[in-house]
Structure formats: C-alpha cells, structure tokens
C-alpha positions as CSV (number, residue, x, y, z in Angstrom):
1,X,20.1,-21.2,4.6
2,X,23.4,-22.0,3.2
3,X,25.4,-20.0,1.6
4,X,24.6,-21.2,-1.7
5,X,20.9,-20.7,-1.4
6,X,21.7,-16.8,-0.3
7,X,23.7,-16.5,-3.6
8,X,21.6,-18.1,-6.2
9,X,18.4,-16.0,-4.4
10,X,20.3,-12.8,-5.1
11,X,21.2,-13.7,-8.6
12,X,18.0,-14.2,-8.9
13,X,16.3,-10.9,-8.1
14,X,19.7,-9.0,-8.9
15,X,18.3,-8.8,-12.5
16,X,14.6,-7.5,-11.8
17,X,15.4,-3.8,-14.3
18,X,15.9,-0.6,-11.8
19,X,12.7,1.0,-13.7
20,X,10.6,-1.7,-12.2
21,X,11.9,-1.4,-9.1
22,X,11.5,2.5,-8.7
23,X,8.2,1.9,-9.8
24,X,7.2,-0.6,-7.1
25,X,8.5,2.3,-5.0
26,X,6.1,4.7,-6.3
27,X,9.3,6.8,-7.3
28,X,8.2,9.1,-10.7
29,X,10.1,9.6,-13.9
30,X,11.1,13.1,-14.7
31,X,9.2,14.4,-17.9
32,X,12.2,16.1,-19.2
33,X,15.0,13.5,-18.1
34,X,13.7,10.1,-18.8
35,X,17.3,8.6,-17.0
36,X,16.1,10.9,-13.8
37,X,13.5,9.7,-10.8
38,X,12.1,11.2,-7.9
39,X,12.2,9.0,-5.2
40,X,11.6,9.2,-1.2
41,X,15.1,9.7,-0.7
42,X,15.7,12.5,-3.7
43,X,16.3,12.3,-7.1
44,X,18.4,9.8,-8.9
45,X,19.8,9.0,-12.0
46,X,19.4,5.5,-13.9
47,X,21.7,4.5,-16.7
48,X,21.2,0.8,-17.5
49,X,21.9,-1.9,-14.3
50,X,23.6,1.3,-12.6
51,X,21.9,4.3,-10.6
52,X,23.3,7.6,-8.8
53,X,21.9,9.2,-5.8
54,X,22.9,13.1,-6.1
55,X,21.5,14.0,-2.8
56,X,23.8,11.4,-0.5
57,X,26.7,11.2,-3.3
58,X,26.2,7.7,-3.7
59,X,25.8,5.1,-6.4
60,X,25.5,1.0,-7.4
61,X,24.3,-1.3,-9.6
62,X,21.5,-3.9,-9.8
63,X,18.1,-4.4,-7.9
64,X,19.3,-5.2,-4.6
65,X,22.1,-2.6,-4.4
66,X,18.8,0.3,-4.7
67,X,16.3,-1.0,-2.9
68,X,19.2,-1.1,-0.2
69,X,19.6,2.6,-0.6
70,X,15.8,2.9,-0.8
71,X,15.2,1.1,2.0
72,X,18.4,1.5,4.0
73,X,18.3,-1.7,4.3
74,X,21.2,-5.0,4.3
75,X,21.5,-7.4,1.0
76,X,19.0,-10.0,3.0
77,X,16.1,-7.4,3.8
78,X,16.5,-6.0,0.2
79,X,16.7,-9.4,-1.5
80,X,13.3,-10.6,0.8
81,X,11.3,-6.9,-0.6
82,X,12.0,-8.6,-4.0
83,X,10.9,-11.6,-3.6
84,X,7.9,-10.3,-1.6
85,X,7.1,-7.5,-3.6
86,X,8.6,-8.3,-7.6
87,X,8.8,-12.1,-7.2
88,X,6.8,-12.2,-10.5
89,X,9.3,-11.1,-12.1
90,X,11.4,-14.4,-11.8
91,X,8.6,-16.6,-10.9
92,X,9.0,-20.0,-11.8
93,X,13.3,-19.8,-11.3
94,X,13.0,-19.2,-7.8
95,X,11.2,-21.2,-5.4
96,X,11.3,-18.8,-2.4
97,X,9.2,-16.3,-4.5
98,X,6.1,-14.9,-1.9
99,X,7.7,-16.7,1.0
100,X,8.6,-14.1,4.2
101,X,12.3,-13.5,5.3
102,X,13.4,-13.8,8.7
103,X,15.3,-10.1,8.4
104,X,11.9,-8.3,8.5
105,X,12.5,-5.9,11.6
106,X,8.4,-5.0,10.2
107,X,6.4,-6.3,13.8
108,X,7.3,-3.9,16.3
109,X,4.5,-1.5,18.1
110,X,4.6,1.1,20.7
111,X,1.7,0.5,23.3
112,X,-0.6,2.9,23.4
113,X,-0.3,5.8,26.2
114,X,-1.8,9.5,26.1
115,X,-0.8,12.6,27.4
116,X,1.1,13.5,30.8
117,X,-0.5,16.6,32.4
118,X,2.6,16.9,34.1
119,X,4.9,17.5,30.9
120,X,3.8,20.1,27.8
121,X,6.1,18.2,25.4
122,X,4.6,14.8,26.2
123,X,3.2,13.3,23.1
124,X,1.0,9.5,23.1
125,X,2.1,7.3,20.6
126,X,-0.1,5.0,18.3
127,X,0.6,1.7,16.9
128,X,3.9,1.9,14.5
129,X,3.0,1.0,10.7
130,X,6.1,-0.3,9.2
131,X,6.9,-0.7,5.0
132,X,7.8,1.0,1.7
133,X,5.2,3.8,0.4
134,X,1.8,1.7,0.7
135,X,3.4,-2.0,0.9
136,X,4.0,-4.1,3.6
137,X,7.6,-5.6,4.3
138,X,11.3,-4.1,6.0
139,X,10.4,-0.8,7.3
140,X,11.7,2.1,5.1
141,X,14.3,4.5,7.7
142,X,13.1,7.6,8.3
143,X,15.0,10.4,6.5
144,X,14.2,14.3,8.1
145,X,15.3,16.9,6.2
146,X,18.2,18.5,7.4
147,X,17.5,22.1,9.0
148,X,19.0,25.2,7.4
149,X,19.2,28.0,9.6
150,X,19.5,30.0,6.4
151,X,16.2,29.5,5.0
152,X,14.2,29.7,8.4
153,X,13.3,33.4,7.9
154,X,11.3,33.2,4.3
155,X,9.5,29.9,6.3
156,X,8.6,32.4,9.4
157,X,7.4,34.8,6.7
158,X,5.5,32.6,4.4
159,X,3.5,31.3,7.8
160,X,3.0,34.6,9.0
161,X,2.4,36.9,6.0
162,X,0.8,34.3,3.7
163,X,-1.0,31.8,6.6
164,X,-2.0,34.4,8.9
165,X,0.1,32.5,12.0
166,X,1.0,34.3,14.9
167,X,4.6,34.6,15.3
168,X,4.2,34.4,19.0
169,X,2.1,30.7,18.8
170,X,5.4,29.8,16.2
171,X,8.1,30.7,18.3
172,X,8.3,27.7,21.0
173,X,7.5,25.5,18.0
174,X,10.4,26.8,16.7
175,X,12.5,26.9,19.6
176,X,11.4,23.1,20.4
177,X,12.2,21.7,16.9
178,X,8.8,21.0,16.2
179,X,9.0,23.4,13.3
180,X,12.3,24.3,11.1
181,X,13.3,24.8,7.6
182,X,15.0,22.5,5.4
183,X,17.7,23.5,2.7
184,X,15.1,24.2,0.1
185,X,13.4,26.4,2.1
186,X,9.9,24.1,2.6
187,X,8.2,24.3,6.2
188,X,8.9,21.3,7.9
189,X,6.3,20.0,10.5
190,X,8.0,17.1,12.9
191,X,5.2,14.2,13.5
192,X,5.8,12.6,17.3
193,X,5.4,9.9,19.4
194,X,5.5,8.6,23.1
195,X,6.8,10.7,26.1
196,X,10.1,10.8,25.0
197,X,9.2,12.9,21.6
198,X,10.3,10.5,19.1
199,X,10.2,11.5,15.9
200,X,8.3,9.0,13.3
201,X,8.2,11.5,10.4
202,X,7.4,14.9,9.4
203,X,5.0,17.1,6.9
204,X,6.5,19.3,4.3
205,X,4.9,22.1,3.3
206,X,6.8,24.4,0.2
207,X,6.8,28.2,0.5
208,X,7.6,29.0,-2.5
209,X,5.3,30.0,-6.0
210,X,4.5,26.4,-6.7
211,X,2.8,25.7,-2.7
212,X,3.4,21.7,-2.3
213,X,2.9,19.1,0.8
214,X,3.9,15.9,1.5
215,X,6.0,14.0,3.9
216,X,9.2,13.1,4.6
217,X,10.8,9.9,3.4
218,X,9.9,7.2,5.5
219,X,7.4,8.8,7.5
220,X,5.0,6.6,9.8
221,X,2.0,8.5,10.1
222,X,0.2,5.9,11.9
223,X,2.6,5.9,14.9
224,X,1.7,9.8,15.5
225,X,1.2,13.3,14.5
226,X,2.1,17.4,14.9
227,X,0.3,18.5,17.8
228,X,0.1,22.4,19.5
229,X,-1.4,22.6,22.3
230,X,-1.8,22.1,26.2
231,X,-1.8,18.1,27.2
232,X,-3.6,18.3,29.7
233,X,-6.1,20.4,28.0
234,X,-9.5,17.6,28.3
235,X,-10.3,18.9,24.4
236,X,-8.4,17.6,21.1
237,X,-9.0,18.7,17.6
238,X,-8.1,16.9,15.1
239,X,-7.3,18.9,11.5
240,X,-6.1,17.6,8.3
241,X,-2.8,19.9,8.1
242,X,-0.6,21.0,10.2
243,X,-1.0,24.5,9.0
244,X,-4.4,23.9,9.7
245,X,-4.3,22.5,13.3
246,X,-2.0,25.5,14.2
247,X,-4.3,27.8,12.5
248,X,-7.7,26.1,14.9
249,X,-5.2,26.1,17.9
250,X,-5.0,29.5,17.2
251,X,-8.5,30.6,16.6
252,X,-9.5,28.8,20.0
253,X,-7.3,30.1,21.9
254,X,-9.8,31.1,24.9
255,X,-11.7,34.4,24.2
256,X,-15.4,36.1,23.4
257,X,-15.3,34.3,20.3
258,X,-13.9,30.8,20.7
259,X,-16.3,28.4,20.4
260,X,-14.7,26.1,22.4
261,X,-14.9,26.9,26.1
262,X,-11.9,25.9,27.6
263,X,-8.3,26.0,25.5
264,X,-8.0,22.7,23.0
265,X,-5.0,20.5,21.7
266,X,-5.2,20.4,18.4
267,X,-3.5,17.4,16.0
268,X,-2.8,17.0,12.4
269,X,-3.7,13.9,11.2
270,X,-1.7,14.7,7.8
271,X,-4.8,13.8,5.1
272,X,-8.0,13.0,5.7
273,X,-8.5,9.8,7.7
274,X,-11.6,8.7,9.5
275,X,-9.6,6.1,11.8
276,X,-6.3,6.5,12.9
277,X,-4.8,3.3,15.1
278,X,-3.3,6.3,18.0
279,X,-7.4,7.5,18.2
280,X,-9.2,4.8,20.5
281,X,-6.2,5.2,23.0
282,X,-6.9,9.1,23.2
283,X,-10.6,8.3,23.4
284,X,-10.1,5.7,26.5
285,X,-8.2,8.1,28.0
286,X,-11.8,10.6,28.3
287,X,-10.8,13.5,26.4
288,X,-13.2,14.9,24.3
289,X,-12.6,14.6,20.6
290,X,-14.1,16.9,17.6
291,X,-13.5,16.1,14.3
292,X,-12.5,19.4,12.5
293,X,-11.6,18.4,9.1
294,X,-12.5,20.5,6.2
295,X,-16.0,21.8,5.2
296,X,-15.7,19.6,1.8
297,X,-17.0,16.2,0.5
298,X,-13.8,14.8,1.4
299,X,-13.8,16.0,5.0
300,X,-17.2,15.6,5.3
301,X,-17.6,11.8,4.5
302,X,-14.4,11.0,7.2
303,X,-16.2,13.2,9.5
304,X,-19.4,11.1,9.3
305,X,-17.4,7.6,9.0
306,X,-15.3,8.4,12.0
307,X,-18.4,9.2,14.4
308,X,-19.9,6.4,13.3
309,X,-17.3,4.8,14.0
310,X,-16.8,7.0,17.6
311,X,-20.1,7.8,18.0
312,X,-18.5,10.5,21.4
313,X,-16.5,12.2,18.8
314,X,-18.2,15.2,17.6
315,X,-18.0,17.3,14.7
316,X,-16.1,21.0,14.7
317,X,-16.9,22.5,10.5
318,X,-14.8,25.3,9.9
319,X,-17.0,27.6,8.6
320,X,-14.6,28.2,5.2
321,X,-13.0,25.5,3.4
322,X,-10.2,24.9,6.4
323,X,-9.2,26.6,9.5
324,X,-6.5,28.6,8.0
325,X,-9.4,30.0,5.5
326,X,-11.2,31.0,8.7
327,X,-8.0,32.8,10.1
328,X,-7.1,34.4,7.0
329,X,-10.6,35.7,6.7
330,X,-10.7,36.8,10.3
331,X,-7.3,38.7,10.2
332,X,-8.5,40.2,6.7
C-alpha cells in the first residue's frame, strides 16, 4: 500500500461523526450531559470533530484519533475497525470498505492446559477472544483498575458485613492480588490465565448504595476466569459471580454439612454461560464438573444446555437464588 492509498483511506473514515463511533462501541450518552459518554476506558467529553478523555488527561480530534484511544490501537488498526465495522458510512467512496487489514494482531490463542497440582496459583487458560465490546477486529488492551490502598477497607467490609465472606478465605486473595480495590472504592475480582497468572481481565463489583457489576475495559472472559480454591482438588464449581463462587468455595469447605465430599475449586464464569471455550480442556483433564449457577430461569436453561452439551457435568442448585443467598441465610 502506498502512501497515497494510506492517506486517502484515512480521509476517508476520518469523517465518520464521534457519536457514531461511540456508539459502535457500545459507549452510552449521559442523560444529563448530552456532550458526555461512558465508555470502556471512562468518561469523555465530545464537542464537535474533537473529544476529551478526563480519566487519562487526554484528547484529539476525528474518528481515527478515538478509536485509537478506544482501542489503544496505531492510525492503521484504527483506520481497518472503520472500515470493518462503519464502512457504510462512506460506502461507495472507498473501495477497501469490508476488506481485512493486515495490522489485526486479532488470531492469537493460548493452548489449552489445566491445573498443576504442584502450584496453588496455577490457573489453565482457555482460547483468547480478541475485539471491541461484542465485535470482531484489533483486540481492545486491557485496562485494570488501578488499586487504591485507601479504599481497600470499605471493600473488606462490604464483603464481609454485607456478603457474609470470611475474612480469613479473603485474606490470601488479597495478599495474592487476586482481590483489591480500585479508586472508587468497587471490589475488583482479577480473571486469569495459564501458569504464569496472566491477567485477561477482571469483574467489578460496586460497594456502594447503588450495588453495580461489570468488567473491566478490555476484558477477555473467554481466555479465563476468578478461581478460589485448591488445583488439585478433582471437583470444580462453576458460579456465575465471583462473589458467588467465593461464597460456594466457602460453604463447601469440608465439614458435616458440605455436600460435596472432598474440598472443590470453584470458578466464576462472570454471567451465565452454558459453554465456555476454557471448559472441554478442564473436562479432558477428568475433573469432575457441577454446574452451580443460579436457581432461576436464566441459570436453569444454561444449566440444562450445558449438560447437554457435557452430559458428565452435573448440576449443584443453590437452594436460594445464588450461593451468597445461601451463605447469607446460613450466617443469619
């Protein structure tokens, strides 16, 4: 591609407006500020062909100068999204709309492992999904919010006084990183994969009056998860939370009235999912998998899709809604 083509392609997609853009990128408009937007990678503010990031003190002008902060991407992998993505927008001017890029770092997987015995911390990793918030194309970098050692007391007491968690089950989370606070005082769960613990995303959980969730920019859930646990326990959970797969680790922790017999590992799948790419590795592996998602019509139909899709996988119902009902109830 000359030099030339690169220009008149970016001239091209330069004038796509920001709205449709942030749009595309499932970003939402503030009700009160309509120049505002919440997007993966905080809030900005939109005046015209210009935009303003408050959270990284940064700012630009035209489509390809956002999707590159969106993205963190270079001008060629933003000016291949629009094409791919918002080529209609200038279709019939450009005759590289639809076609693929060659800077689309996209194909790239982790094969499949599972647990080492022989490490606590050791994590298997699933296939990695790469791509802007439910599109396929550059994948979107992974932004974790940034601890604050400030705030990490009201997230130990929300979990503990409000969740029913034992501060003792928290603590090596804590101490490992698995589990921190972030500036704004939201609970933040970090998703891993592979031995070495890489971090692929995380889930946020608020702990304020207004109780949200949701995940961390640029999170690739389908690469893996939050897991508690032993590895080389032979028995995985998996729960729809994290809050929830902490709150089953801890109400089967061996004892009279565990109703597992020996102690489990328990994983958040973060939502309801009946087939996650990072399950058929953990089920060649032999361990023995129970579905514990919630005791609702949601939970139930994955529940039923998912064994008849693993028909070795059985199903664990909370006997409340979730497993951090259950525990709630039980301490009450």
């Amino acid at each position: 591609m000359t030099r030339d083509d690169f220009r008149r392609r970016a001239d091209l997609v330069r004038q796509i407006p920001l709205e449709v853009v942030l749009t595309s990128w499932d970003a939402v408009r503030d009700r009160g500020d309509k120049s505002r937007w919440q997007t993966p990678r905080g809030p900005l503010s939109v005046t015209g062909t210009k935009f303003f990031s408050w959270h990284h003190s940064q700012g630009g002008g035209g489509a390809i100068d956002l999707v590159m902060h969106l993205g963190g991407w270079d001008a060629s992998q933003a000016i291949g999204w629009l094409e791919r993505h918002l080529g209609h927008q200038v279709a019939g001017s450009n005759p590289n709309v639809g076609t693929k890029t060659d800077a689309d770092p996209a194909a790239c997987s982790d094969s499949p492992s599972g647990f080492a015995s022989s490490s606590r911390d050791s994590v298997p990793p699933g296939h990695e999904h790469a791509g802007p918030p439910t599109r396929r194309g550059p994948r979107l970098q992974l932004h974790l919010p940034t601890a604050s050692l400030t705030h990490l007391p009201r997230v130990r007491r929300y979990l503990i006084q409000q969740r029913g968690l034992s501060a003792t089950i928290l603590a090596p989370l804590i101490d490992a990183a698995k589990l921190y606070a972030d500036a704004r005082g939201n609970a933040v769960f970090v998703m891993l994969a592979g031995k070495p613990n890489r971090p692929i995303g995380a889930e946020l959980r608020g702990t304020g009056h207004r109780v949200w969730r949701g995940l961390a920019a640029g999170t690739r859930k389908n690469a893996g998860f939050f897991w508690i646990g032993d590895p080389a326990s032979p028995q995985i959970v998996l729960c729809e939370s994290a809050i929830d797969a902490i709150s089953c680790f801890q109400l089967h922790t061996p004892g009279p009235d565990a109703r597992l017999p020996t102690a489990c590992l328990c994983i958040s799948t973060a939502g309801v999912r009946p087939d996650a790419p990072w399950l058929d590795p953990l089920l060649a592996r032999g361990y023995q998998i129970y579905c514990g998602f919630d005791a609702d019509e949601p939970g139930e139909t994955a529940s039923r899709q998912m064994i008849a899709r693993h028909p070795s996988i059985q199903r664990l119902r909370p006997s409340r809604h979730d497993w951090n009902d259950v525990l709630i109830a039980r301490n009450s």
